[in-house]
N, C-alpha and C positions, 0 to 999 in steps of 0.2 A: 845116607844121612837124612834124617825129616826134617822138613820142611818146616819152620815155626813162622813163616807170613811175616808178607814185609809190613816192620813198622813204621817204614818213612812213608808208607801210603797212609797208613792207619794217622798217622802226626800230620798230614797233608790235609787229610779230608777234616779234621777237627780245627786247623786253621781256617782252611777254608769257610767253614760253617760259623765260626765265628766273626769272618770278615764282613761274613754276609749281614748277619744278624747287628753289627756294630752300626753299617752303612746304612741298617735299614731305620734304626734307632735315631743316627744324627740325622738325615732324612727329615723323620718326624718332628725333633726338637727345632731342627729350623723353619718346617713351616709354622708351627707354633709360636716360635719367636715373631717369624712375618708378621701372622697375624694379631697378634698383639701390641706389637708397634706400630700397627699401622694404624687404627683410631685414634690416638693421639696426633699422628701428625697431620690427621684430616683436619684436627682443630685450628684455625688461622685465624689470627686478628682481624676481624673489619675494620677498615680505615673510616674512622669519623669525621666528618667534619661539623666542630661547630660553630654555632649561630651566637655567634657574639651580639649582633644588632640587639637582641630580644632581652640579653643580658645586662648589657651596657646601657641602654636606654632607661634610665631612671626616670620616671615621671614625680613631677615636681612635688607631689604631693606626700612623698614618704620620705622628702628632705628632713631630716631630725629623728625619724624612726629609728629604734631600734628591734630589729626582726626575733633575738634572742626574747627579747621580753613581753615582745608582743606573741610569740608562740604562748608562752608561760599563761599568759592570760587570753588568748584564742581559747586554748585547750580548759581554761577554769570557768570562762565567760559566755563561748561560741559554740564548741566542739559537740553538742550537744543539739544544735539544730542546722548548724553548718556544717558542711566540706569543703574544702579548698578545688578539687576538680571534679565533682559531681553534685547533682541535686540532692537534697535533703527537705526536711522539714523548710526551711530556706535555700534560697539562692544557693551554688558554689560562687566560692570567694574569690578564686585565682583573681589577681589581676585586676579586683577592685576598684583600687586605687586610678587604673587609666578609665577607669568606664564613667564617673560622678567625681563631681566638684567636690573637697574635702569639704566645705562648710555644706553641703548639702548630707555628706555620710555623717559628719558631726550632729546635726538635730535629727537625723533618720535613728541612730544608737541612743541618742537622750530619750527621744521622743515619736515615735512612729506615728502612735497614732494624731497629735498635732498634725504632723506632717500629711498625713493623708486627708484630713479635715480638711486642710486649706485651698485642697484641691490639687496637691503637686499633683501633676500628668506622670511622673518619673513614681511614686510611692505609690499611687494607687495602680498602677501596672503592678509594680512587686506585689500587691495586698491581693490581688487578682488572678494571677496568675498562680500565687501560692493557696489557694481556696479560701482565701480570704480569712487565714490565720494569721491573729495579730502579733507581730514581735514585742519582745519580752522587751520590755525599757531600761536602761543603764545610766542612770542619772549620775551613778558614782562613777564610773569613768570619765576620766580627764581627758581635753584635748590629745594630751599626750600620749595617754593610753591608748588612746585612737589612733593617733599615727603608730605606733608598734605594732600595735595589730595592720595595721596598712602595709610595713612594709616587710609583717611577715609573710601576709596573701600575698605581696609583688613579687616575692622570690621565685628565679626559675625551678620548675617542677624538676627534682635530679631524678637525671637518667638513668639507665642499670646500667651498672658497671661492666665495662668492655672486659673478654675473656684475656690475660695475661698468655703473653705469647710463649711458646713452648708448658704451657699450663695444663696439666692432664685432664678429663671432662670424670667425677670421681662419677665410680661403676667401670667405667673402660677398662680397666687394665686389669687383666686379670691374675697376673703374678705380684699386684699391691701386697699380699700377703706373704713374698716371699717364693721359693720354687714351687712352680706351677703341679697343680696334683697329677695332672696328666703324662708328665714327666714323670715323678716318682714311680705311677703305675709302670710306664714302659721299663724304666731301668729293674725293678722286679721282676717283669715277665721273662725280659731279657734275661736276667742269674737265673732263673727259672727253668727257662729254656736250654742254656748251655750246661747247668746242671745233669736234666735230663737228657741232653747229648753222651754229654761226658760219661754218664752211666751206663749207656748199650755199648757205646765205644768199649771201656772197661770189658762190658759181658763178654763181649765177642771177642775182645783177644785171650780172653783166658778160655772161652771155650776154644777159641782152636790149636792155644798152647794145651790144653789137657786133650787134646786132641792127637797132638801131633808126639806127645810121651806117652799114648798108648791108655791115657786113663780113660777108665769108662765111670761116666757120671749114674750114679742110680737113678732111676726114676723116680718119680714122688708116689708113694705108698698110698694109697686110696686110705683116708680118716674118715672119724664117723662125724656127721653133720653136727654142729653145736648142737641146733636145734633136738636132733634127738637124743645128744648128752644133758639137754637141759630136764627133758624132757623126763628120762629116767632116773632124776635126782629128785625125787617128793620134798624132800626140806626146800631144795630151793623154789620148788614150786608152793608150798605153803606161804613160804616169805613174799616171794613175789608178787600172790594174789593179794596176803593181804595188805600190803604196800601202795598196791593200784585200788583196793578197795579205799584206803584213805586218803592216797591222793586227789582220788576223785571226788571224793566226797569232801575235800577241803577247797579245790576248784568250784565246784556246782554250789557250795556253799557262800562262797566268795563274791560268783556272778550273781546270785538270788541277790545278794546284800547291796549289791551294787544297780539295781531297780530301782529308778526315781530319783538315783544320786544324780545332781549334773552339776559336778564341780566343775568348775575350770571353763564352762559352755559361754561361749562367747559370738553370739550369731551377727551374720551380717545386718545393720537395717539398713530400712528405705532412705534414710536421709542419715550419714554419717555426724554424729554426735558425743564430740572431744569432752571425756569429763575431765583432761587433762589442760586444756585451756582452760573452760569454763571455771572450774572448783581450786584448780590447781592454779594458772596463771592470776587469771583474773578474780578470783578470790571470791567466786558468786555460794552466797549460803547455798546446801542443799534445801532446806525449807523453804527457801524461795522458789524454787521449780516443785518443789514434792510438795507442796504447803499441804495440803491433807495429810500428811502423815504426823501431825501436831496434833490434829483433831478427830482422826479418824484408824478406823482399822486398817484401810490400806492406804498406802503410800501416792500413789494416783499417777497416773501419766499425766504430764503437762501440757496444758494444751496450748498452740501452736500460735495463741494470741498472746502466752506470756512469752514465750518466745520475741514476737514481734516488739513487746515493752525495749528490746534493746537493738534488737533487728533494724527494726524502721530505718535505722540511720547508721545502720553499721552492714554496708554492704556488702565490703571485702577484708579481711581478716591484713596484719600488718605483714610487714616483710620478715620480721624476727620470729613469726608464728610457726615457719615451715619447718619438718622436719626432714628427716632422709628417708622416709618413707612417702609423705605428704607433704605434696610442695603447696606453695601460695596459691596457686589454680584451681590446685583439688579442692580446698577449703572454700572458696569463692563456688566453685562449681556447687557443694552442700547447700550453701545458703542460696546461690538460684534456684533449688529445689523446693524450699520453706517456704521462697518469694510465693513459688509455682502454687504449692501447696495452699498456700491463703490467701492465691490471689493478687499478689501486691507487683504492681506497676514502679518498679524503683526510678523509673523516667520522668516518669509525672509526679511519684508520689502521690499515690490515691491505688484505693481498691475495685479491683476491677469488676467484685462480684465472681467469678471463675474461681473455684475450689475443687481443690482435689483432697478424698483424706488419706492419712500418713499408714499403710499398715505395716505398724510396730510389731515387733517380734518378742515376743515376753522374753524373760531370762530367770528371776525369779517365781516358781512356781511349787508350793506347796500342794501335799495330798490335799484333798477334800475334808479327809476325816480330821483335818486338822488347824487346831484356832489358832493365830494369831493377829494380835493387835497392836500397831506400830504408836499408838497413842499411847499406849500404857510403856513404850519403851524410850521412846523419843521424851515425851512430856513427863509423866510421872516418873520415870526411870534413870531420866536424865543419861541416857546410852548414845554414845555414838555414834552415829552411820556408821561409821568406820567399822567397827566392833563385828560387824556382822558383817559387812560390802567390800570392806579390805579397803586399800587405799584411794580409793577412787579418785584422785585429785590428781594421780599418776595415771590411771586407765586413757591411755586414747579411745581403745574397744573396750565399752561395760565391758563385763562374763559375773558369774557367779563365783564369788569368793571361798563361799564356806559350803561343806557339803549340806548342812542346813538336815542331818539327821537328827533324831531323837534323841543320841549317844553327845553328840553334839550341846545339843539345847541343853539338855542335864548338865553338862558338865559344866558349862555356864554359869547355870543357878545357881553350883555348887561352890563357886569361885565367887561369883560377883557380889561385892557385897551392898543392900539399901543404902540410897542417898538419900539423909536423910534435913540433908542442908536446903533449908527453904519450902520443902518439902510435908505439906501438914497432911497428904495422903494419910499416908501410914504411920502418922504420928502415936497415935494411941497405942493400934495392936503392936508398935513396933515395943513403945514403952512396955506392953506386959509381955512379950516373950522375950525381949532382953533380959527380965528380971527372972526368969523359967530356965532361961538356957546360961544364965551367968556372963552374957558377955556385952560389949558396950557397940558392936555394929553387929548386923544379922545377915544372912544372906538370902539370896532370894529362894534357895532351896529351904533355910528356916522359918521362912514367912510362908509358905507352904508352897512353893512353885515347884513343886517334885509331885503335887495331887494329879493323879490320872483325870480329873473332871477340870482341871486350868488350860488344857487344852485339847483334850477326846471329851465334847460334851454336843 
């Protein structure tokens, strides 16, 4: 009788191999769980204690104030040469109110300079100590107005918000999304794996059941290499070549065409520069940083003194500014760089002479052989930024909007049509080829912006 091999070994050893590979799988998902649990529970609440004295202690002098309304009118009035915990143009205000007599801060806001005439010892220290920049007088504020503002400077400075306990720190956790990828990959390797078991297993008992009935397996037939069946086929060798002749040639064609394009190019610079605060939050015109580009062919880099128009006194960016990428720090850290750059002493207020310059990293960059005039687009044109820059007002990091080709620009012209609202440019030629071409707006490929000498000259 033959032998047909035992198959409680063969059923043994493919349990086995699966035990293994199960154990070695949970294994991994629990250290992974470890480790993922475990930063969070690093996170613990610091126990605060606080300082009621500082709180509770009202000085008499913001008796009747109201803090709500005097922010209102800080922020329309003050906010402007003031800070509440730092130097500015002026003093910081914190705490005001305990430092000077209310009738003495009352003619100081009416009247500064009076008050320095007469010789107060207390006002020309301020006048002195600030380089001797006079405060701006508020005749129109009332007593009252005054105390508001008093007892908004009194209010305690609020503190960051203590971490909420059992509170995840976001980024730690890295199955927030749901089952971890790392998992996913093991339990595939795993079917993977037992698959690939399961299949020799398979092979070897049927080879040694045709084994053991006597069968003989053929061998495998020696075939002729693809390669040389390819080879001896001429049509499919015609086709083939000339397939790879045009693929190629629609590749090499593709990278030629793609020389000088930099769409999308977004480089780092020396001093990180939000146009999505700037344009976007704060609603600052492009023409007030780019002002050349109203009057001139190019657009201009701004220089580092308009900057400071708003700088001077805005040292650190607010707390609703940060995002998940850039926190409050980072932003503050930009502007110590500016300071750096031009010199500015934010301690004293004053320039210290010490400059360093900014090297900016262009992003838009045209051929040479190529005009463009941002006056004729911005001013006479009455175009967009946007039109060409894309949304800027959303960019954290500039880049390059539009691929800024020939194919491009044409298409444009061909679409856009003359503004002709307020507009006495092109009033005339517009009237006689309106009247030529039959239609009542023209476009800038009508007015001749398709002439190879408008911008190859």
């Amino acid at each position: 009788m033959k032998k047909m091999g035992n198959h409680n070994s063969i059923s043994r050893k493919l349990y086995v191999s699966l035990a293994v590979m199960l154990s070695l799988s949970l294994t991994s998902f629990a250290q992974e769980a470890t480790a993922t649990t475990t930063p969070s529970a690093v996170v613990t609440p610091v126990a605060t204690t606080a300082t009621p004295t500082a709180a509770t202690a009202t000085p008499a002098v913001t008796q009747g104030g109201d803090p709500v309304k005097g922010k209102e009118i800080f922020n329309t009035n003050c906010a402007a040469c003031h800070k509440l915990d730092a130097k500015a143009t002026g003093p910081a205000l914190r705490g005001v109110g305990a430092k000077y007599d209310k009738t003495w801060i009352y003619k100081w806001v009416h009247n500064s300079a009076d008050l320095i005439k007469s010789g107060d010892a207390a006002a020309i220290k301020i006048y002195e100590e600030f380089n001797k920049v006079p405060m701006t007088n508020f005749p129109q504020l009332s007593e009252a107005d005054i105390d508001n503002i008093i007892a908004y400077t009194m209010e305690p400075k609020a503190a960051a918000p203590a971490p909420v306990p059992g509170e995840k720190v976001p980024g730690t956790d890295a199955n927030a999304g749901g089952v971890s990828n790392n998992v996913i990959l093991g339990a595939l390797s795993l079917i993977m794996a037992i698959l690939i078991v399961m299949l020799i297993l398979v092979n070897n008992v049927l080879r040694k059941v045709a084994t053991s009935k006597g069968i003989n397996i053929d061998p495998k037939q020696p075939s002729i290499s693809i390669w040389k069946a390819f080879a001896k086929n001429q049509f499919l060798v015609l086709v083939s070549a000339i397939f790879l002749l045009l693929s190629s040639a629609f590749f090499v064609y593709g990278y030629l065409m793609q020389i000088g394009v930099d769409q999308d190019y977004s480089p780092v610079q020396p001093i990180h520069f939000s146009h999505r605060i700037h344009a976007g939050s704060n609603g600052v015109d492009c023409n007030y940083c780019h002002s050349s580009a109203r009057v001139s062919k190019n657009s201009g880099i701004p220089s580092l003194n308009v900057c400071m128009n708003c700088h001077k006194n805005i040292a650190e960016v607010s707390d609703t500014t940060a995002t998940a990428d850039y926190s409050k720090a980072d932003y503050d850290k930009e502007i110590d760089k500016l300071y750096k750059a031009v010199g500015w002493d934010k301690v004293n207020q004053k320039y210290t002479g010490k400059t360093e310059p900014v090297k900016w990293v262009r992003i838009h960059n045209l051929q040479s052989f190529v005009y463009f005039n941002h006056s004729q687009h911005v001013t006479v044109g009455g175009i967009a930024c946007q039109t060409c820059h894309g949304p800027v007002q959303t960019y954290e990091i500039q880049k390059q909007f539009a691929p800024l080709t020939m194919s491009w620009c044409i298409d444009c012209h061909r679409k856009t049509d003359v503004k002709m609202e307020g507009n006495d440019y092109y009033k005339k030629i517009h009237e006689q080829l309106s009247k030529k071409y039959g239609v009542q707006k023209l476009t800038a490929a009508q007015m001749g912006g398709l002439e190879c000498g408008k911008c190859h000259y």
